[in-house]
PDB file of N, CA, C and O in Angstrom:
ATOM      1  N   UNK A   1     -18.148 -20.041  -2.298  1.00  0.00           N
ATOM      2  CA  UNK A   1     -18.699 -19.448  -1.093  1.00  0.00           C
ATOM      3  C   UNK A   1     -20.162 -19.117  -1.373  1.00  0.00           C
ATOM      4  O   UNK A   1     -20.502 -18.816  -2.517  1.00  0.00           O
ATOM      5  N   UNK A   2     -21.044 -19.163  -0.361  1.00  0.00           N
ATOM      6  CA  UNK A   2     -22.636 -19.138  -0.748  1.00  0.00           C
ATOM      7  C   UNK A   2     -22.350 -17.753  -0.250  1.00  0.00           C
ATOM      8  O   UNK A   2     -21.493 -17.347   0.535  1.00  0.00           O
ATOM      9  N   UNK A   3     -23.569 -16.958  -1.109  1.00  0.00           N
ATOM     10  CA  UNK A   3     -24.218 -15.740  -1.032  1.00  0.00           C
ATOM     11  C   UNK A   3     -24.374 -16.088   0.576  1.00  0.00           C
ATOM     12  O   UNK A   3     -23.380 -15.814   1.249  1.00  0.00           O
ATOM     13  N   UNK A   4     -25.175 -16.494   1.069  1.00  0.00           N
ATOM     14  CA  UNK A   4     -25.551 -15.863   2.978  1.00  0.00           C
ATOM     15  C   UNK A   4     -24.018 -15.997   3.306  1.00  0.00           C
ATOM     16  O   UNK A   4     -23.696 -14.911   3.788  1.00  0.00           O
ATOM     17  N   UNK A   5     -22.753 -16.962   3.260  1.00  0.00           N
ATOM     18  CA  UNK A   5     -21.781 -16.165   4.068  1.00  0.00           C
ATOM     19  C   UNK A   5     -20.765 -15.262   3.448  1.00  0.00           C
ATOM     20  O   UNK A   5     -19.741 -15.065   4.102  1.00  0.00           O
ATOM     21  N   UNK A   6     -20.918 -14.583   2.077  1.00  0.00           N
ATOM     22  CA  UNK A   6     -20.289 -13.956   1.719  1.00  0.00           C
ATOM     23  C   UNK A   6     -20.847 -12.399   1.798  1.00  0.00           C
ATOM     24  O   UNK A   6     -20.199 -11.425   1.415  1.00  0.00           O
ATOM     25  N   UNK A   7     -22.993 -12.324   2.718  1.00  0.00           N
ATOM     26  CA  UNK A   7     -23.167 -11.244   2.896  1.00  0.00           C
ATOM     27  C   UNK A   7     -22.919 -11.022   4.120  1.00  0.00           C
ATOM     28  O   UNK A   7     -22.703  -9.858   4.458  1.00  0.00           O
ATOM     29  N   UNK A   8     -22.879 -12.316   5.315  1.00  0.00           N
ATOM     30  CA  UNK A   8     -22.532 -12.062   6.733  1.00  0.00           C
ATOM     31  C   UNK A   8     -20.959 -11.324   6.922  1.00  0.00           C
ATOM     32  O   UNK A   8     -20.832 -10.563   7.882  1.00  0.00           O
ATOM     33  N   UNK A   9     -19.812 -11.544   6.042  1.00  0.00           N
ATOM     34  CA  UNK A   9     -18.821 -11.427   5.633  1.00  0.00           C
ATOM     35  C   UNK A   9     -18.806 -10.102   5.595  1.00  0.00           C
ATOM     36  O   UNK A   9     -18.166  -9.419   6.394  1.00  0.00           O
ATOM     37  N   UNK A  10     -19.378  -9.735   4.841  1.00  0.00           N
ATOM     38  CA  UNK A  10     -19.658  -8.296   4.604  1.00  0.00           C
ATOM     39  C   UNK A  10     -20.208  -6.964   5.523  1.00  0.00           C
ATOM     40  O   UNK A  10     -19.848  -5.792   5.643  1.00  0.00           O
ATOM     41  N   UNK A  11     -21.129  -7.692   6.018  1.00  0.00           N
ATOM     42  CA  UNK A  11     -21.912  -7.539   7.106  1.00  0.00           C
ATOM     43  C   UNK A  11     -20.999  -6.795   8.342  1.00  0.00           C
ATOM     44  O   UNK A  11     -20.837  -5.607   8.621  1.00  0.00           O
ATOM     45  N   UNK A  12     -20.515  -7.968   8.908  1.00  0.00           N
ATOM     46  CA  UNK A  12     -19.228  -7.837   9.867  1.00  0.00           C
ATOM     47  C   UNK A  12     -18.053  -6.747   9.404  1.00  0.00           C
ATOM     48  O   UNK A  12     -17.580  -5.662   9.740  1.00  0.00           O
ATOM     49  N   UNK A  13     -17.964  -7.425   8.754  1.00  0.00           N
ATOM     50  CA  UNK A  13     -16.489  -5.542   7.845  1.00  0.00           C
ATOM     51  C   UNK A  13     -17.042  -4.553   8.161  1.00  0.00           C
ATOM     52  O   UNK A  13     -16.407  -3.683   8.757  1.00  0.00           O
ATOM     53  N   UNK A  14     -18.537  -4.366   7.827  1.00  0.00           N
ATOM     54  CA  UNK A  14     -18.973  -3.076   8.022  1.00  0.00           C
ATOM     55  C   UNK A  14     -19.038  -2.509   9.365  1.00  0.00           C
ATOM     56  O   UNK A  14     -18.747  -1.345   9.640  1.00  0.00           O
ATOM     57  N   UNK A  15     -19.464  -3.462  10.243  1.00  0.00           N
ATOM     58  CA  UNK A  15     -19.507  -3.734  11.723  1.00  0.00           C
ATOM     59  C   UNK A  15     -18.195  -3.253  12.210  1.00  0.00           C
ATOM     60  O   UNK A  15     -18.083  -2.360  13.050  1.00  0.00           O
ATOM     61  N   UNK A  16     -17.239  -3.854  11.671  1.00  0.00           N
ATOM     62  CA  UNK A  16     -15.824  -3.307  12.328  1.00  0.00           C
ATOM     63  C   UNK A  16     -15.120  -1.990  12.184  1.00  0.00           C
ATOM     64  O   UNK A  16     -14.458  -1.299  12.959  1.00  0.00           O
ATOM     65  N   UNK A  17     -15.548  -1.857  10.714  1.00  0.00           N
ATOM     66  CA  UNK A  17     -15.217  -0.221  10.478  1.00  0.00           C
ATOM     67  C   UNK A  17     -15.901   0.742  10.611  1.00  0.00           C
ATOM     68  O   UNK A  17     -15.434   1.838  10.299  1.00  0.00           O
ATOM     69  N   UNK A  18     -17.340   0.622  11.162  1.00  0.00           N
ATOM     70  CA  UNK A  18     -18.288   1.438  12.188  1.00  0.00           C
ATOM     71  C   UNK A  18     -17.538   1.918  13.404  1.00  0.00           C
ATOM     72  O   UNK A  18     -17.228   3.061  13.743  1.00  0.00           O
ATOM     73  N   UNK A  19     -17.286   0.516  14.085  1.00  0.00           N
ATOM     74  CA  UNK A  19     -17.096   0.684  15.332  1.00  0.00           C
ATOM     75  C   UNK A  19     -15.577   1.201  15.275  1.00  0.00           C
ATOM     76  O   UNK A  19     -15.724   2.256  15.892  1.00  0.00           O
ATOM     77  N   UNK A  20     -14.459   1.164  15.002  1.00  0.00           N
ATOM     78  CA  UNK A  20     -13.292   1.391  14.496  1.00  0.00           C
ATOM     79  C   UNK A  20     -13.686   3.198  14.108  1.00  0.00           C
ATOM     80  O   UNK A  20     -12.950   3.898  14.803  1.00  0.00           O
ATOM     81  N   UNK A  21     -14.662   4.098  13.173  1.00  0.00           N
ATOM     82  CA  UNK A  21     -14.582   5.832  13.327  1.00  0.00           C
ATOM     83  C   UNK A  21     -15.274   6.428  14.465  1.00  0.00           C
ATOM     84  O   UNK A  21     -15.230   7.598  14.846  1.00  0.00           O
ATOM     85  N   UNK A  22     -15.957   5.381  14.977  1.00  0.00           N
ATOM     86  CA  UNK A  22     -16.612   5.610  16.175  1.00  0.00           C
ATOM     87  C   UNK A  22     -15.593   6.021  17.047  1.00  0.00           C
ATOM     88  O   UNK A  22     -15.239   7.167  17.325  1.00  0.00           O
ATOM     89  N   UNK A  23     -15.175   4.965  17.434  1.00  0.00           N
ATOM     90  CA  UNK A  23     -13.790   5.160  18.394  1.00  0.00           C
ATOM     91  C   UNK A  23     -12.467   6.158  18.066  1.00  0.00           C
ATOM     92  O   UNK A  23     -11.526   6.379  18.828  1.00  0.00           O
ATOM     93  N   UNK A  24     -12.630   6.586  16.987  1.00  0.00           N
ATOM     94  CA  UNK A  24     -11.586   7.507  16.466  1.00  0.00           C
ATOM     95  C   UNK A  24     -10.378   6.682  16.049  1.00  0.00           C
ATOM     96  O   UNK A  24      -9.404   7.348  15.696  1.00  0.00           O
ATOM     97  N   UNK A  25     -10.277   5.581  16.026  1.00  0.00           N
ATOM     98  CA  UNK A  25      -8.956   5.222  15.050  1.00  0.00           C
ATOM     99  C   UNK A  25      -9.100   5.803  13.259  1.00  0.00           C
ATOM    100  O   UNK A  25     -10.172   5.865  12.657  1.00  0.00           O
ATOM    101  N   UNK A  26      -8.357   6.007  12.940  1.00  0.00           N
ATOM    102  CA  UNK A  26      -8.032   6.098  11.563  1.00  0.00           C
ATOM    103  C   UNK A  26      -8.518   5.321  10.986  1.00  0.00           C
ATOM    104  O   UNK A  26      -8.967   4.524  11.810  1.00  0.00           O
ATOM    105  N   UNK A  27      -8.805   4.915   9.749  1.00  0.00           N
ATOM    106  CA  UNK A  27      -9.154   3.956   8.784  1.00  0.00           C
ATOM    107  C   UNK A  27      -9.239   4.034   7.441  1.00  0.00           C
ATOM    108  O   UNK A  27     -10.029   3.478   6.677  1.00  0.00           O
ATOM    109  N   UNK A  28      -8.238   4.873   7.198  1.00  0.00           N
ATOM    110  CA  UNK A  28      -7.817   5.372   6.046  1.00  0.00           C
ATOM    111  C   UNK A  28      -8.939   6.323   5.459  1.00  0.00           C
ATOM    112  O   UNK A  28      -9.387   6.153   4.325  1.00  0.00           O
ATOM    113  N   UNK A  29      -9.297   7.175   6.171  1.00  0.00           N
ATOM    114  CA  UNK A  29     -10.285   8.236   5.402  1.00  0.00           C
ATOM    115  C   UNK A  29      -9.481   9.803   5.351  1.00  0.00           C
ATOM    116  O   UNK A  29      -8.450   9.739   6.021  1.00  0.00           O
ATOM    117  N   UNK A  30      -9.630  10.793   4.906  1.00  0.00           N
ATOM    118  CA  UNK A  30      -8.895  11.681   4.299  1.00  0.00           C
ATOM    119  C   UNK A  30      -9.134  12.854   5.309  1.00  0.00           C
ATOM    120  O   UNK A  30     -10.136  13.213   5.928  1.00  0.00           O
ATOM    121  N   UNK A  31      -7.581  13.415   5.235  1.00  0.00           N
ATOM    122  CA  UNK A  31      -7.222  14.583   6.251  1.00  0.00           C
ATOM    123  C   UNK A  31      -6.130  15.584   5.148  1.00  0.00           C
ATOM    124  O   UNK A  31      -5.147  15.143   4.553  1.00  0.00           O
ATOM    125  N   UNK A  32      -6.546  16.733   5.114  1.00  0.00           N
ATOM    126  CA  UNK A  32      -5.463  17.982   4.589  1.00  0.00           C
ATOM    127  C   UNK A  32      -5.950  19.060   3.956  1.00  0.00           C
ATOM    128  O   UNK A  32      -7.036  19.461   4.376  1.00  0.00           O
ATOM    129  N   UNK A  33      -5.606  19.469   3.332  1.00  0.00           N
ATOM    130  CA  UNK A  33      -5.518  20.927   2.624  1.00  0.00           C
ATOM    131  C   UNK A  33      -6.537  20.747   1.143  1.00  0.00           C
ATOM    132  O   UNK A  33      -6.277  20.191   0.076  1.00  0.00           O
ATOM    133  N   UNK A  34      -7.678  21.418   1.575  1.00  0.00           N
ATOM    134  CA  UNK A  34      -9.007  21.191  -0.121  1.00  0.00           C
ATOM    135  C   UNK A  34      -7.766  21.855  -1.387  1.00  0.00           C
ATOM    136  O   UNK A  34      -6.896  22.725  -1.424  1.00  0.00           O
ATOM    137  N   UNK A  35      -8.195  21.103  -2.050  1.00  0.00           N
ATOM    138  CA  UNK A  35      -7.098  21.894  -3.349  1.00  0.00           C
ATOM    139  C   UNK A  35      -8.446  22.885  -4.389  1.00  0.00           C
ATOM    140  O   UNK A  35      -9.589  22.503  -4.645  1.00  0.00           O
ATOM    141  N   UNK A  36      -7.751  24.253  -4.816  1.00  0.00           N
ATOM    142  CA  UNK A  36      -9.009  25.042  -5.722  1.00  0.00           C
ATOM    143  C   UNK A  36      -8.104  25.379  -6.585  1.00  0.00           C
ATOM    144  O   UNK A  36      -6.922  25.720  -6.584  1.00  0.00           O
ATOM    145  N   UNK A  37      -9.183  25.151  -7.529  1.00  0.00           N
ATOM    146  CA  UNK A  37      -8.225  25.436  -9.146  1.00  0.00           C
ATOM    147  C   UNK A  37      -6.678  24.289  -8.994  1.00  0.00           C
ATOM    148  O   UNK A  37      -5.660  24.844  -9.407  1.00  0.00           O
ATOM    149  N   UNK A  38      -6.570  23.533  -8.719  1.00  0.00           N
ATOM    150  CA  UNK A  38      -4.947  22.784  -8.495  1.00  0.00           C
ATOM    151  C   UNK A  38      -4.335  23.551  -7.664  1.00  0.00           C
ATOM    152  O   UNK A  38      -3.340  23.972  -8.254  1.00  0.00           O
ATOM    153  N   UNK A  39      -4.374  23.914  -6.747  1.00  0.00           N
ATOM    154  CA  UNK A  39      -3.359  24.764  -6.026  1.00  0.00           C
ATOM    155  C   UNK A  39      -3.952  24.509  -4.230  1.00  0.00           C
ATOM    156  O   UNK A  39      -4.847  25.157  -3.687  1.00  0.00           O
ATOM    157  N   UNK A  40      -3.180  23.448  -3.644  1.00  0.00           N
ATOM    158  CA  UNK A  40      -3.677  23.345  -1.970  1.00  0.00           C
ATOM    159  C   UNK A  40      -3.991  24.834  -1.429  1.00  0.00           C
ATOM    160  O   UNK A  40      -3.574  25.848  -1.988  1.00  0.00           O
ATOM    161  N   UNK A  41      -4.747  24.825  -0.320  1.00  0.00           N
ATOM    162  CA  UNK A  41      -5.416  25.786   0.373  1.00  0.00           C
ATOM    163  C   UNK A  41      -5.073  25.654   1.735  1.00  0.00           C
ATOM    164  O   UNK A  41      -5.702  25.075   2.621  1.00  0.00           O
ATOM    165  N   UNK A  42      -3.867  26.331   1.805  1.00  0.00           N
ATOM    166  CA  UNK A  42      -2.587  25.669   3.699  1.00  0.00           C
ATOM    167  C   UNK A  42      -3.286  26.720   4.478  1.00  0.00           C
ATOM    168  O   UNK A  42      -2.667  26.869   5.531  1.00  0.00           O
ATOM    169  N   UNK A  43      -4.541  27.691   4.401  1.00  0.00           N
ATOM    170  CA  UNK A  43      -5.034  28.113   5.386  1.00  0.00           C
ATOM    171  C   UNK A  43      -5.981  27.599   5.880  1.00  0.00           C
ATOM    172  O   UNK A  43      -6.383  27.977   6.980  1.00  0.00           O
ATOM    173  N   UNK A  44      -6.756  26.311   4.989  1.00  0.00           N
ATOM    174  CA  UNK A  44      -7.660  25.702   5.375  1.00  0.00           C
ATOM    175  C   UNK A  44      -7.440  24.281   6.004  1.00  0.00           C
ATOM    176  O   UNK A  44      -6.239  24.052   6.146  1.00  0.00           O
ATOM    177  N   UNK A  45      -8.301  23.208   6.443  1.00  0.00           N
ATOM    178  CA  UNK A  45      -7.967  22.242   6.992  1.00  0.00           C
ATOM    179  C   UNK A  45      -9.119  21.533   6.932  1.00  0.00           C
ATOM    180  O   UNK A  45     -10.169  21.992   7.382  1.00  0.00           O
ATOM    181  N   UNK A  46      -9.015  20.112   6.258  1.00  0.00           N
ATOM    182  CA  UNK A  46     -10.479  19.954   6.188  1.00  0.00           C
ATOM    183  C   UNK A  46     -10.176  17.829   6.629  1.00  0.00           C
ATOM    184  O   UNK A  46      -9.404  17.184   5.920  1.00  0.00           O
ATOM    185  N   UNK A  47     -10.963  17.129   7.871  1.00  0.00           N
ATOM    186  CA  UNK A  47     -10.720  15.987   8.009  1.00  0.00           C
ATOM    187  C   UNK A  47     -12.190  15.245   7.938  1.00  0.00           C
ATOM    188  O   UNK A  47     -13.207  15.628   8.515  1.00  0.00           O
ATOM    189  N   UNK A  48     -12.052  14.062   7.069  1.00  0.00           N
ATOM    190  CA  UNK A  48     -13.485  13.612   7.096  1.00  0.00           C
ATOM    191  C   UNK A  48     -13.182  12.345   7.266  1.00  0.00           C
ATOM    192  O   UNK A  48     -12.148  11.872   6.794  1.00  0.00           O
ATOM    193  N   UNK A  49     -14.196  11.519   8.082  1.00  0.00           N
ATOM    194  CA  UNK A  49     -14.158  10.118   8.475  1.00  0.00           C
ATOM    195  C   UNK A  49     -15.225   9.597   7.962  1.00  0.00           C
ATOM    196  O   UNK A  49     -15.856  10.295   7.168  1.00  0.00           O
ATOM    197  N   UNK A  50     -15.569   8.630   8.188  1.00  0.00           N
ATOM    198  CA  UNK A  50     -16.882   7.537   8.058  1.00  0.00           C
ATOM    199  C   UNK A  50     -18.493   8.643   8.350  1.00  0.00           C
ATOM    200  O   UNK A  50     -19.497   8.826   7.661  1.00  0.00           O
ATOM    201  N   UNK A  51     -18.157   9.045   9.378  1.00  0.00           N
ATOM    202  CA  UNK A  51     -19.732   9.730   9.727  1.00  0.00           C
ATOM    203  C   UNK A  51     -19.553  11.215   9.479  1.00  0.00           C
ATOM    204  O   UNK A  51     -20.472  11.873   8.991  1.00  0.00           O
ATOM    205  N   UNK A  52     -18.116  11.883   9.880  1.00  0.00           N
ATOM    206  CA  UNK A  52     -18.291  13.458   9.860  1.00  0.00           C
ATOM    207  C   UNK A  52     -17.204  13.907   8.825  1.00  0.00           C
ATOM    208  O   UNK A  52     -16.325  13.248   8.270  1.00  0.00           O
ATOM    209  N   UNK A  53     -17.467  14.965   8.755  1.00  0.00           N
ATOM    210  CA  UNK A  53     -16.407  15.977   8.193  1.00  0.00           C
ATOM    211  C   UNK A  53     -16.440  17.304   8.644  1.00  0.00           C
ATOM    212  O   UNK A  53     -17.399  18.075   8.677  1.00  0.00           O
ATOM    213  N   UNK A  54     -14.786  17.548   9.133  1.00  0.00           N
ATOM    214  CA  UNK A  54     -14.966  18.868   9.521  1.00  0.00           C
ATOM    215  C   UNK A  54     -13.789  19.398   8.794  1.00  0.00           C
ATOM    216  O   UNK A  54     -12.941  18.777   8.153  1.00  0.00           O
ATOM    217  N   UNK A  55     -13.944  21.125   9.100  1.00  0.00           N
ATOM    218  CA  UNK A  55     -13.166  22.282   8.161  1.00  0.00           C
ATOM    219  C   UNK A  55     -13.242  22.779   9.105  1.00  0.00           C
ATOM    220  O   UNK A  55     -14.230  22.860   9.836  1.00  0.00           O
ATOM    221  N   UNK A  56     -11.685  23.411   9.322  1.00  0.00           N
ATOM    222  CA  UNK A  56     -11.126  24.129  10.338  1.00  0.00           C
ATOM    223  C   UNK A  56     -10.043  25.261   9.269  1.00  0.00           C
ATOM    224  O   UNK A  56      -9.295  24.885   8.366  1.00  0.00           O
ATOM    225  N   UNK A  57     -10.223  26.369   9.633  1.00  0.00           N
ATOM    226  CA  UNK A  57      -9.656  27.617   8.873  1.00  0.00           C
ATOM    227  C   UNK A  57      -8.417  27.742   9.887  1.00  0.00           C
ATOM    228  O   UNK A  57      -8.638  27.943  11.082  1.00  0.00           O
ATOM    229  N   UNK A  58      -7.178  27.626   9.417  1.00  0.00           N
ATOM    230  CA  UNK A  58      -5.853  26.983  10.694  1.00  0.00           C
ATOM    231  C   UNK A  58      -5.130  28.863   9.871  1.00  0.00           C
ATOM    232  O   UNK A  58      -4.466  29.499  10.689  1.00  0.00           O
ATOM    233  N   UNK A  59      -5.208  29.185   9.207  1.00  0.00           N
ATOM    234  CA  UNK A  59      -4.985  30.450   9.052  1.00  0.00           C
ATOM    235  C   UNK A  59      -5.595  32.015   9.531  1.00  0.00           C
ATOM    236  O   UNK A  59      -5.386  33.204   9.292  1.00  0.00           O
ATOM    237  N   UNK A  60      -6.389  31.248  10.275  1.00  0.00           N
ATOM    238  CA  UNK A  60      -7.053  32.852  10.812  1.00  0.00           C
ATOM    239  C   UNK A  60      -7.537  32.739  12.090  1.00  0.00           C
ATOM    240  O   UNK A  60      -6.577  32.942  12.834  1.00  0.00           O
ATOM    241  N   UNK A  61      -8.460  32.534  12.691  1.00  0.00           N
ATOM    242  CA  UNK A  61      -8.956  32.478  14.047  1.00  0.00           C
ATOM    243  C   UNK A  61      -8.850  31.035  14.835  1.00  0.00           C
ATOM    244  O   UNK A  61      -8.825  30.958  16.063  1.00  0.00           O
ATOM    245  N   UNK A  62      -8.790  29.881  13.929  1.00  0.00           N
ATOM    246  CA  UNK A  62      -8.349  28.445  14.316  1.00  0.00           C
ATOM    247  C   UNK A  62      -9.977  27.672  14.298  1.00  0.00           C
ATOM    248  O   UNK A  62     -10.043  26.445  14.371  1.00  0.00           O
ATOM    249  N   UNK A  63     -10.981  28.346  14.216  1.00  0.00           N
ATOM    250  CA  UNK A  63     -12.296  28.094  14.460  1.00  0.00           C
ATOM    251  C   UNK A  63     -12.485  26.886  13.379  1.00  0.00           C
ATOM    252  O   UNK A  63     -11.825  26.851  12.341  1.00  0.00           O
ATOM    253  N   UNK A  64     -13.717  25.631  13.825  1.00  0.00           N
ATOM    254  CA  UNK A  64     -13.799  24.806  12.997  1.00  0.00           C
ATOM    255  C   UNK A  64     -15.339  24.307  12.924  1.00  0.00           C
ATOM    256  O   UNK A  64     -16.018  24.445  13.941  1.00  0.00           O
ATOM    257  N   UNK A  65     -15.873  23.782  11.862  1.00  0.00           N
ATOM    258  CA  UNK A  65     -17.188  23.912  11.555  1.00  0.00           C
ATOM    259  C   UNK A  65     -17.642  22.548  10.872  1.00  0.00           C
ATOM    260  O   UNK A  65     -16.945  22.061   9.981  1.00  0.00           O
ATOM    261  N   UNK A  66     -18.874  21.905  11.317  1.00  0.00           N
ATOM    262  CA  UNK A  66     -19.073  20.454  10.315  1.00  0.00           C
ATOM    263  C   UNK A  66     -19.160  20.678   8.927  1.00  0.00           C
ATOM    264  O   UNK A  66     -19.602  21.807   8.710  1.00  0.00           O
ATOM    265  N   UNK A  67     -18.906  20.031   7.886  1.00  0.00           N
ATOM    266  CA  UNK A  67     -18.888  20.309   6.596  1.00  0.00           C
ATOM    267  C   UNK A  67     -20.052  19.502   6.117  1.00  0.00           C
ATOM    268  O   UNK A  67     -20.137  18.338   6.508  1.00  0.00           O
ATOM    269  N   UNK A  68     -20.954  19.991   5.315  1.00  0.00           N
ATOM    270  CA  UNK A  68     -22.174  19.067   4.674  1.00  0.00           C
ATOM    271  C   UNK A  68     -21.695  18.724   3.590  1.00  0.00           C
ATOM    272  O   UNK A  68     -22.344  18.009   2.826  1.00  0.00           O
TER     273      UNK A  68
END
């Protein structure tokens, strides 16, 4: 396979799984409970995709915040 269609190749994947967190499907990026010291944290809630990540405190007021 030549380098130009194995970067168009590439290219496009990226293209699809843009448009794919855009739209909110899943795409295998990570959703649950931050673990501290080894031990999950079930009051917290933390989901991050392709562009964002957010933390939502599901133990106290329900309030949720972007994560940097």
């Amino acid at each position: 396979m030549s380098p130009r269609v194995a970067g168009a190749a590439l290219a496009l994947l990226a293209a699809v799984l843009l448009v794919a967190s855009l739209a909110g499907i899943p795409a295998g990026w990570w959703t649950g409970h931050p673990v501290r010291n080894g031990e999950p944290m079930h009051k917290k809630d933390v989901d991050v995709t392709m562009l964002t990540a957010v933390g939502c405190n599901t133990g106290g007021d329900g309030s949720c915040e972007p994560l940097r």
